[in-house]
N, C-alpha and C positions, 0 to 999 in steps of 0.2 A: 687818373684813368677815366677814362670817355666811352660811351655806348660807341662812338663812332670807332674807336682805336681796336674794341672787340668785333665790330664788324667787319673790320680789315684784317685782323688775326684767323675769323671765322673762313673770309673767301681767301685768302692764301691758305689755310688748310685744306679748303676743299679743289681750288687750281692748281696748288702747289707749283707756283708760278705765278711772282710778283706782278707781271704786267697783265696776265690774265685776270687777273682779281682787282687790278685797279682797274681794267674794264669793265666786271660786273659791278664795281662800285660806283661808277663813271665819274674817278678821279685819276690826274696826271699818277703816274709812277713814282714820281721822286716825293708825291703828297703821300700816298701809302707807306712808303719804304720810310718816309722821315716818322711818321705817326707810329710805325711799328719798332721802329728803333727806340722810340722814347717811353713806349709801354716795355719794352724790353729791361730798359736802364732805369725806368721807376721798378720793378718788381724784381731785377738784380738777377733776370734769368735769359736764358736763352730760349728762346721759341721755334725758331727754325735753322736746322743748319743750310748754310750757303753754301753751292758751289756745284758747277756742273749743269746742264741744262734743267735741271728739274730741283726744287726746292723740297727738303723733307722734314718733318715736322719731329722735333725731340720727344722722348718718352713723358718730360715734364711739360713739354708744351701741347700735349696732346690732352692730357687733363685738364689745362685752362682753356682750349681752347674748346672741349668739353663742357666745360662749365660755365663758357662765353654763350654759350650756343643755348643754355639753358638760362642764362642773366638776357639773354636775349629776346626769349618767346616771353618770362615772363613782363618784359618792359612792354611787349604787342599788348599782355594779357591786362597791363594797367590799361593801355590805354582803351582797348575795347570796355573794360569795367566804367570807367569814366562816360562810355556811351549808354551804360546803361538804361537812364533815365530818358532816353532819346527814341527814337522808332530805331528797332534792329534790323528793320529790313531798308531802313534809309541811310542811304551810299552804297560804294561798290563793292561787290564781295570779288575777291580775286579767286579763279574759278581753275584750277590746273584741268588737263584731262588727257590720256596717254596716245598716243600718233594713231592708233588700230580704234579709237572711240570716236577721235574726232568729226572728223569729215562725216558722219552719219547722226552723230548723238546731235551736234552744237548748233546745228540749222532749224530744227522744231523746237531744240531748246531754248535759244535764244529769243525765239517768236513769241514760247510760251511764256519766257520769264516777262518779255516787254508790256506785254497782256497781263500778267497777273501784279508784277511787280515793277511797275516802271521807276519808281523810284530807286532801286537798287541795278544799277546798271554791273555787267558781269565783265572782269576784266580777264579775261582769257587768255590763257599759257597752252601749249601742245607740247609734251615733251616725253623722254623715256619716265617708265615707273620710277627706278632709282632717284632721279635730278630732282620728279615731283616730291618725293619724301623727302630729301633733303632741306627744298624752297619749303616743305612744310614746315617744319622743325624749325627753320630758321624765322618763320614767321613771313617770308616773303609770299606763302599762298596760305588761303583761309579755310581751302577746301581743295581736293580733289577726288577726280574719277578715275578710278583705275581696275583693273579685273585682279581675281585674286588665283594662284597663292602671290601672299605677298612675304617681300622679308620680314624680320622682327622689326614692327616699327611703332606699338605702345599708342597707336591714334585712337580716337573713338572713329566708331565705322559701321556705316550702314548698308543694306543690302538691297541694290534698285533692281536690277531683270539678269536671270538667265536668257543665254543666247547659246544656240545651238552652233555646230561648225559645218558648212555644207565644201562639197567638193566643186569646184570650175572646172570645164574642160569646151575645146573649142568645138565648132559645132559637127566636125567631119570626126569627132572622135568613136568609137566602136561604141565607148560606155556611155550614149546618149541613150541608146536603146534600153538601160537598165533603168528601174524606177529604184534601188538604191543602192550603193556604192559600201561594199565588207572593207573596213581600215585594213587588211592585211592585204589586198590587190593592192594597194599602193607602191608597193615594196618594186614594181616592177615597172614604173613609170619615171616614165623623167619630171622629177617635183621642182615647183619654182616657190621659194621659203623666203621670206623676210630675213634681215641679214642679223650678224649676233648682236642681241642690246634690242632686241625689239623683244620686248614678253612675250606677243601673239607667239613668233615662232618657238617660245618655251611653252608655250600653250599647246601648241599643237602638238610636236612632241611626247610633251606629257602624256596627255589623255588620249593619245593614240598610239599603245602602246607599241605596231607593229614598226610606226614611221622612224619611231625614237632606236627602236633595235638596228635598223638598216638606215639611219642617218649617222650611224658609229663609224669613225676612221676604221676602216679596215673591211666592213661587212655594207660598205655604202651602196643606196638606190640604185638604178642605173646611173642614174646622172641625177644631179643635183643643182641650180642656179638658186643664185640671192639675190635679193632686190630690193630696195630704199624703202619703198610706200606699197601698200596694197594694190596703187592704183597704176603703178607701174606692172607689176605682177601681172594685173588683169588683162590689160592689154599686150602681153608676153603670151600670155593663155591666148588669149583670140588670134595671134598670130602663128597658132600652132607650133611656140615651141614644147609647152609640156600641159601640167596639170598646176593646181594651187589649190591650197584650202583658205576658207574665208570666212570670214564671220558673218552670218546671216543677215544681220542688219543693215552690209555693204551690198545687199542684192535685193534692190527693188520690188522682182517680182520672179519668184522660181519659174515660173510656167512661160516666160518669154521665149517669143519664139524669132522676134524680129531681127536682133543682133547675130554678133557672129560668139557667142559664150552659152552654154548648155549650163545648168546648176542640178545639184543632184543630191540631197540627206543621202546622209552615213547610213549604215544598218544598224539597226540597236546592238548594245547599246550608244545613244548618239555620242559623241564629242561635244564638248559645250564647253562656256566660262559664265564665270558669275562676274556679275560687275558690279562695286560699287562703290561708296563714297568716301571718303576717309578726310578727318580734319583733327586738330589740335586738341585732346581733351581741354586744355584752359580756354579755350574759344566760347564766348560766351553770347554769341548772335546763332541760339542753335534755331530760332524762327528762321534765319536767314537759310540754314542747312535743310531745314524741313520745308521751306518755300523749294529750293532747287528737288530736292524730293520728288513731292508734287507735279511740280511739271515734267520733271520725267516722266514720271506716270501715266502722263497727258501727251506725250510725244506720239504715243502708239506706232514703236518702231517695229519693223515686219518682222514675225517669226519668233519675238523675243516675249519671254514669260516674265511679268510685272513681278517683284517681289519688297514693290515699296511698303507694302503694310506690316513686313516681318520686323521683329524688334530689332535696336540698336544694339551692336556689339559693343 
């Protein structure tokens, strides 16, 4: 048995498809499938049943492969131990952060980390909450940014800024005229929402409770569109097909008047998310976590409330 042959048992569990996982391994197929055969025939069990487009994992394969996942973090956690003796902020921390943080968070952040920490260069992922919990666990990321609620996911987890939710709308809209916009008006607009698998739109939702009642099959908005990126969305807004809601931090400056997008705070009380860190309890470069911290801090992204000085969860 090989670290390597649990890391091939690990991503066919989670692609559940052979050649998918030899992709994220970046080995040939016939290299995975022969290695998983032969952990197979040393351990006298079956792991995945074959057949059909899709690969499904046995009830006994699902515990070792459980337990690969955890023979896994802690071989990361040797090897970070072994750095101890070393500067923890020297090398790369690999740095996840979720599609709705990126594009706004990573551009000050990166500036500040260069500035403070040039020695530890940030290896950067953008992906759903879900994929980044898993690359956690697996040891493939050291840290990530993500908003909360989050599933059960056992990380140590720190708390960097609330960020409030404001409304877009183009600029010939009625509700330019208001200075703030009641979550139950929405109910009566054509919404443009990030599509399913993106949290923001489980975000919004949530904390608005009027949007969540009339985005149900059956008692739906007027009309309703999905869209990939916020940044698609936005430009849907300024071409007057509807409205969106947004994360403050994606809006440079509420009071612009020059574009063709209006921005507008909720009515108390506002919509908002928290954002923040989450990494590996065994992860032992927590200067490294406290360094990204920090320059959050230092970002000073518009609108959002700092809450880097609250304790660690």
């Amino acid at each position: 048995m090989t670290l390597t042959e649990l890391k091939y048992i690990v991503a066919v569990a989670r692609a559940k498809h052979f050649g998918h996982a030899a992709e994220a391994c970046f080995v040939a197929q016939p290299t995975l499938s022969v290695a998983i055969k032969k952990l197979e025939d040393e351990l006298g069990v079956t792991l995945f049943e074959r057949g059909g487009t899709e690969i499904s994992v046995t009830p006994l394969g699902a515990q070792i492969v459980a337990q690969a996942e955890r023979v896994l973090e802690q071989t990361a956690a040797i090897k970070e131990l072994a750095k101890q003796n070393k500067d923890p902020l020297a090398g790369p921390l690999r740095l996840g952060v979720i599609y709705t943080i990126g594009p706004y968070l990573l551009p000050p952040l990166v500036k500040a980390m260069i500035e403070k920490t040039p020695q530890m260069p940030l290896i950067l992922q953008e992906n759903f909450t879900v994929k980044l919990l898993e690359l956690l666990r697996q040891g493939e990321l050291d840290a990530a940014i993500m908003a909360l609620p989050l599933p059960d996911h056992g990380m140590a987890m720190q708390a960097l800024y609330d960020e409030p939710f404001v409304v877009a709308m183009p600029n010939h809209h009625p509700w330019v005229e208001r200075e703030r916009i009641p979550a139950e008006d929405l109910k009566s607009e054509t919404m443009l929402l990030l599509g399913n698998g993106h949290c923001f739109r489980d975000q919004v939702l949530e904390v608005c409770p009027e949007m969540a009642r009339y985005a149900t099959p059956g008692n739906g908005m007027q009309r309703t569109f999905e869209g990939s990126s916020l940044e698609t969305i936005r430009h849907m807004v300024a071409s007057g097909i509807g409205l969106t809601v947004l994360p403050r931090a994606s809006v440079p400056d509420m009071n612009a008047t020059g574009g063709m997008l209006q921005f507008r705070y909720f009515e108390e009380p506002q919509p908002s998310r928290r954002v923040v860190i989450v990494w590996r309890k065994s992860f032992t470069r927590k200067a490294a976590i406290d360094a990204v911290v920090e320059a959050v801090a230092q970002c000073e992204l518009p609108g959002v409330s700092s809450l880097a000085a609250d304790a660690t969860v």
